[in-house]
N, C-alpha and C positions, 0 to 999 in steps of 0.2 A: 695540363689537361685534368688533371686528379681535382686541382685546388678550382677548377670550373666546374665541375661535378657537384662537389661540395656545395659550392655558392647554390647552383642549381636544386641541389637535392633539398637544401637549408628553405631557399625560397617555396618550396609548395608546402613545406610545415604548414608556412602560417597564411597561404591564401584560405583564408577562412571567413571572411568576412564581406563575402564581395556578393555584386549580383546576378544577375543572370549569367553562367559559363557560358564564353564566345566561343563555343564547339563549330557553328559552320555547320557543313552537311559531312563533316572527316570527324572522324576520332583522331588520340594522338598516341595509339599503337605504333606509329613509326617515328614520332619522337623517341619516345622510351618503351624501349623492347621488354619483353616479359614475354615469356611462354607462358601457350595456351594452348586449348583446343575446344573445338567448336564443333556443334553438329545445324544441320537443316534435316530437311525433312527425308534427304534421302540417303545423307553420308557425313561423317563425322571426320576429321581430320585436325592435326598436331600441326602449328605454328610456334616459329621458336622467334619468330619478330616478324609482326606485320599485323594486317585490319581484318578484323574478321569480317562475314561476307555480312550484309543488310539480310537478307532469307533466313540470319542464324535460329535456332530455336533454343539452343543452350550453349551455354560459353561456363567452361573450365579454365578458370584462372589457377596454374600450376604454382611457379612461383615469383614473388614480386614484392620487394620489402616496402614498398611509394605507391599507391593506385594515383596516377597523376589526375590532374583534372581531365575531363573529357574523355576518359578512357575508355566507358563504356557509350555511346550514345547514339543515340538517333536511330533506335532499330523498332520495328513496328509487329516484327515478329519472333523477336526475344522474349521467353517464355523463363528461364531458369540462365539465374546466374550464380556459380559455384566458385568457390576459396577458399576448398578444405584444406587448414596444414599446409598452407601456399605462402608461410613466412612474412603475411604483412601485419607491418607497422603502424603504416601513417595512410588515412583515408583524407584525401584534401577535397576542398571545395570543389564541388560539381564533378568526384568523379564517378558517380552515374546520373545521366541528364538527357531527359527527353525521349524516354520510355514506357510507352502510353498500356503495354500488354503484358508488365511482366506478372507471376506469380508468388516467386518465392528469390530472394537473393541469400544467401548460405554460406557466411565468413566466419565460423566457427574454429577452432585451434588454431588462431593465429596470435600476434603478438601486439593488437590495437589495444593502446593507452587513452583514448580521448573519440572524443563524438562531437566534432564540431559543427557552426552551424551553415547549410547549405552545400553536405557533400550528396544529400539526394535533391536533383533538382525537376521538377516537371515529371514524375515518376509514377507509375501506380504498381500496386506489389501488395500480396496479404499477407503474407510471409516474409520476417525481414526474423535470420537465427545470426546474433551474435553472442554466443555463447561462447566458452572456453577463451576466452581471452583475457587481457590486463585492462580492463577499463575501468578507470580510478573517474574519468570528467566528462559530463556531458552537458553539452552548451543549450543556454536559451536559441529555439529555431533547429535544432540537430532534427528535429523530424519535419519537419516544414514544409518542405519540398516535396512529401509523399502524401498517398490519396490512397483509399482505403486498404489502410492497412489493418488485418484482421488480429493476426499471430506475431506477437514482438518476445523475441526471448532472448534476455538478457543474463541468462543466468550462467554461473562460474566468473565469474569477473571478481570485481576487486571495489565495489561501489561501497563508501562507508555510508552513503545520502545519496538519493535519488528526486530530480526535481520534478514530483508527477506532476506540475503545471506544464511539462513541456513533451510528457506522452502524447498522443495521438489520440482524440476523442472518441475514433472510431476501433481502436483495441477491443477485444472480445475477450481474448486468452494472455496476460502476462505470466511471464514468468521471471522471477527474481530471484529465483531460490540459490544458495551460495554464494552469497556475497556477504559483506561487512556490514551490512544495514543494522543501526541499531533505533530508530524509531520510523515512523510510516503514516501517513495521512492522509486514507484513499476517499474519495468522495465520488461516487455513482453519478451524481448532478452533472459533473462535467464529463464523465465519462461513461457514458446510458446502455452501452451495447457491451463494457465489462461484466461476463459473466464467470470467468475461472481468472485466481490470484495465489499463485506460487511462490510463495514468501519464506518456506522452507529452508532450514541451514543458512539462518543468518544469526546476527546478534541483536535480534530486537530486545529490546523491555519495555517500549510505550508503541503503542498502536490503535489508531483510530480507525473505524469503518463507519459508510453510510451508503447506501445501495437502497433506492426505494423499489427496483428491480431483484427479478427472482437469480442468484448465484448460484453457479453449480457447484461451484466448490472452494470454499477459502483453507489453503495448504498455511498454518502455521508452525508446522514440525519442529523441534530441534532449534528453540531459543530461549532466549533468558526471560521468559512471561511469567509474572505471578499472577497478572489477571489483566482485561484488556481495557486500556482506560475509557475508551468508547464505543460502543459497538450498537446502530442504529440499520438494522440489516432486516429488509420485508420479507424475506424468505432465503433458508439457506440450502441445497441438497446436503450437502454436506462439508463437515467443519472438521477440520486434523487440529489436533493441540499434545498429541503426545511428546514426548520427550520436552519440557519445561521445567517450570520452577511453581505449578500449581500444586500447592496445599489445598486451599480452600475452594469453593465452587466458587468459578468465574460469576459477578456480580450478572452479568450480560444472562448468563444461560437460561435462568429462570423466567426469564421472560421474551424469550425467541423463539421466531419459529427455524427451527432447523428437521429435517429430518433423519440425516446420519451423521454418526460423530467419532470420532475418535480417541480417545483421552489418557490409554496408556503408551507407556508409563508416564510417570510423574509422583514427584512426592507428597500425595495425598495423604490428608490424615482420614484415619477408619471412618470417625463417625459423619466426616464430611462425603466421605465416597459412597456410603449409603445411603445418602441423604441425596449424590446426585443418581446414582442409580434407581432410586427412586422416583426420580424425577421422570428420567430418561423412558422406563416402565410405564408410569402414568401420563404421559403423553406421548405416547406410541414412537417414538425416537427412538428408532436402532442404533445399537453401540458398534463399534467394529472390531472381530475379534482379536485380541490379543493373545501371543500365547510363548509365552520366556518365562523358563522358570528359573529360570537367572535372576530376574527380576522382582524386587517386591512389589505387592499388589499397593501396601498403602503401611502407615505405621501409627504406631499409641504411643505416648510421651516419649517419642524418638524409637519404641520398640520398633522394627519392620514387621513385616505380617505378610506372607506368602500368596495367605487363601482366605476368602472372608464369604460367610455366606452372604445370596442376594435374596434372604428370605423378607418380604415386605407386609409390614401392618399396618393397616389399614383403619385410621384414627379416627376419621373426618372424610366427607365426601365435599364440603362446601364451610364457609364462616359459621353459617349460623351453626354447626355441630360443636361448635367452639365458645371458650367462654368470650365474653363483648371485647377482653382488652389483648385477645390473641385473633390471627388469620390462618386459617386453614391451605397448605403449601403441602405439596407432594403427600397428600391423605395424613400429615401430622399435623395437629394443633402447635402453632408454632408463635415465640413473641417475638415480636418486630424489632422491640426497645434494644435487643441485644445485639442488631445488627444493622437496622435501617438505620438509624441516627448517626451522627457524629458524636464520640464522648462528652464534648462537650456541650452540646445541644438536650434540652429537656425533652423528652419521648411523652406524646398523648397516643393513647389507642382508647378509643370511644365507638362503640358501636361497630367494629372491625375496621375505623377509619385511623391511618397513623399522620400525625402531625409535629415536624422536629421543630422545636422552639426555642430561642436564647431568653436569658432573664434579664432585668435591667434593662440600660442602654445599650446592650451588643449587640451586633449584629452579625446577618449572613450574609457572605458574598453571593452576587445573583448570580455569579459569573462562574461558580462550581458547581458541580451535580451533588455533590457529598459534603457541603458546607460546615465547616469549624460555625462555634459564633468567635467572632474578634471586637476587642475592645476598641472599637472607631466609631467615629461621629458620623460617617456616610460613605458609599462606597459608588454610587451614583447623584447625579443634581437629583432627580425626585427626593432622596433623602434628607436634603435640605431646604428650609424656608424659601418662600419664591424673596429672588432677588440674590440669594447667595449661589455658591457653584463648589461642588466636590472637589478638591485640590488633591493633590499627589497625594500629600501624607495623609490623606482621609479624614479633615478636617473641611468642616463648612468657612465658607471666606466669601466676603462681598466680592459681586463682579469687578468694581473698578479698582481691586488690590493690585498693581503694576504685578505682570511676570506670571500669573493666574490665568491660564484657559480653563473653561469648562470643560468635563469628564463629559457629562453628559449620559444617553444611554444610546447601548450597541443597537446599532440598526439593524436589518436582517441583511444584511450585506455586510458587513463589519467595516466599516468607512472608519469606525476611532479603533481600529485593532490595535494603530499602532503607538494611539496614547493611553491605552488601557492594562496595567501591570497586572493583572488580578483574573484576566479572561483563560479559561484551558489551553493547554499549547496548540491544540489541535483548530484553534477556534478560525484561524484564518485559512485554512483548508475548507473546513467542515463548522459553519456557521449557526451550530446549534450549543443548545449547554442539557437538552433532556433527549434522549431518544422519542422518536415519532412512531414508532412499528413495535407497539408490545403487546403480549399477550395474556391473557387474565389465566390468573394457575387456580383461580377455584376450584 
């Protein structure tokens, strides 16, 4: 009996991969017993094995280490279905299916490892909390089965990589905050009605954003950030960045619209935190207040530094109060050469305009925002004479060299992403190399 159990229990692991669940007009609450308890609309009652009634309007699942397949289904007036601390494990294929009214489903402290694909089948729900749990994998199609979901919160789990191609388009609010994530590549395009992103208490260091939509708020707290490698955002409410690894002013901030922000602590140096507080002042950006005097505010050649006035002078209102080969940035006369360039790239500033240039034969990769020059013969075919083709090692070579495909150049779709060595990491996510939403700091 034990070792048919076994066999049994083993088998709904892996129904994972199937089609539509042959649920019928029954659920299979009297296959496999689990307590629960159910309410309708006029009384609420404790079953310790058997079918809850079709009238239900919430189902408390107590405890249940297997949700089998079909275990919830076919109810038209199921509103809320709950799994707090109810010991399960394993969610198998289909097992909620063909529940056209739900609201919210709520399986948080439990012990689920995996998110595979087609355990929500025929379902609609705006609320789906799987929080507090162990989930290390989540399958292409794990959300597939569902229809507008609004609120997805996956946070406290165990995620070291999240595959946002396989979120739900119509998410509003994620949340991700506490998990392993150490890089991110969210793109608005595919997902239009994301407006809050809770990324908080993980281990990021590379992060990309693009939201041509207004955010309310992107939650970075508490990772390993020195600066965001991307960030193409039309409007933000508000931006958290405290607790990182930012020294200098995030490359991003000075040309964003954000309206509140966040930013301590973090180990800023003095003359940079002035320089952003300045910013934040001249474009009406509220800070959010901080206040740990445990905390240093910012440091000088490694000294900390408690307390730092925010007294601001006022240099420059626009370029031309500036001389021709400097820009005028947060009211200081400021030179570009020291920070817009790459070191090894030649700096022009003419008339308030800067232009990075290599000397010689080198070149820039088109495929960075902050381009080195490198010693190569081309890094796209336009680089080369017609009739030759960009090769790997970035040398020009005739078409008919046997072993030779053309590089070519990135389409706006990225159709060569994946014979192209040189493109940002971000770029098959988010198919740009310059942000589109910036703002003039005149």
């Amino acid at each position: 009996m034990a070792v048919l159990l076994l066999v049994s229990l083993s088998a709904l692991t892996i129904i994972v991969n199937s089609g539509a669940p042959d649920c019928g007009t029954r659920n299979q609450f009297r296959q496999y017993c689990f307590s629960f308890e159910y309410c309708t609309n006029f009384t609420c009652q404790s079953e310790n094995c058997g079918r809850f009634p079709r009238n239900s309007v919430l189902l408390r699942i107590q405890q249940m280490r297997i949700i089998p397949q079909c275990a919830v289904t076919h109810s038209t007036t199921l509103k809320r279905i709950s799994g707090i601390s109810s010991g399960i494990q394993v969610l198998t294929s289909g097992s909620f299916a063909y529940l056209p009214n739900l609201e919210s489903i709520i399986l948080s402290f439990n012990q689920i490892r995996e998110l595979h694909h087609g355990i929500f089948y025929n379902i609609s729900v705006s609320l789906l909390d799987l929080s507090w749990n162990k989930i290390t994998y989540i399958s292409e199609g794990a959300f597939n089965g569902i229809t507008g979901l609004t609120h997805l919160n996956l946070s406290r789990n165990e995620l070291t990589t999240i595959p946002v191609e396989y979120l739900p388009r119509t998410v509003v609010k994620l949340n991700l905050s506490y998990n392993f994530l150490e890089w991110i590549a969210l793109n608005g395009a595919k997902r239009p009605d994301l407006t809050s992103v809770d990324l908080s208490y993980n281990n990021l260091e590379n992060v990309a954003l693009s939201f041509d939509n207004t955010l309310e708020e992107i939650d970075l707290t508490h990772n390993n950030l020195k600066d965001i490698d991307f960030y193409d955002v039309n409007d933000c409410e508000n931006l958290r960045i405290p607790s990182n690894s930012f020294s200098d002013i995030p490359r991003f901030l000075k040309y964003s619209k954000i309206r509140r922000v966040a930013i301590h602590p973090n180990p800023w140096k003095c003359d940079e935190l002035k320089q952003l507080w300045e910013h934040l002042q001249n474009n009406n950006i509220e800070e959010e207040q901080f206040i740990d005097d445990s905390q240093p505010v910012c440091s000088i050649n490694s000294t900390t530094i408690s307390s730092l006035s925010r007294s601001v002078d006022l240099e420059c209102e626009n370029d031309n109060h500036c001389a021709k080969n400097q820009l005028c940035r947060a009211h200081k006369c400021w030179d570009p050469c020291n920070s817009a360039c790459d070191s090894t790239n030649i700096c022009n500033v003419e008339n308030h305009g800067i232009v990075c240039l290599c000397t010689g034969l080198k070149r820039k990769n088109p495929h960075e925002v902050f381009s080195p020059c490198y010693d190569v013969e081309c890094f796209t075919d336009n680089d080369c004479v017609s009739g030759n083709t960009c090769s790997f090692n970035k040398t020009c070579v005739p078409f008919h060299i046997s072993g030779v495909e053309p590089i070519g150049v990135i389409s706006s779709f990225g159709s060569n992403i994946n014979r192209l060595d040189n493109v940002p990491w971000w770029y098959e996510d988010i198919p740009k190399l310059a942000p589109s939403h910036r703002i003039s700091q005149n």
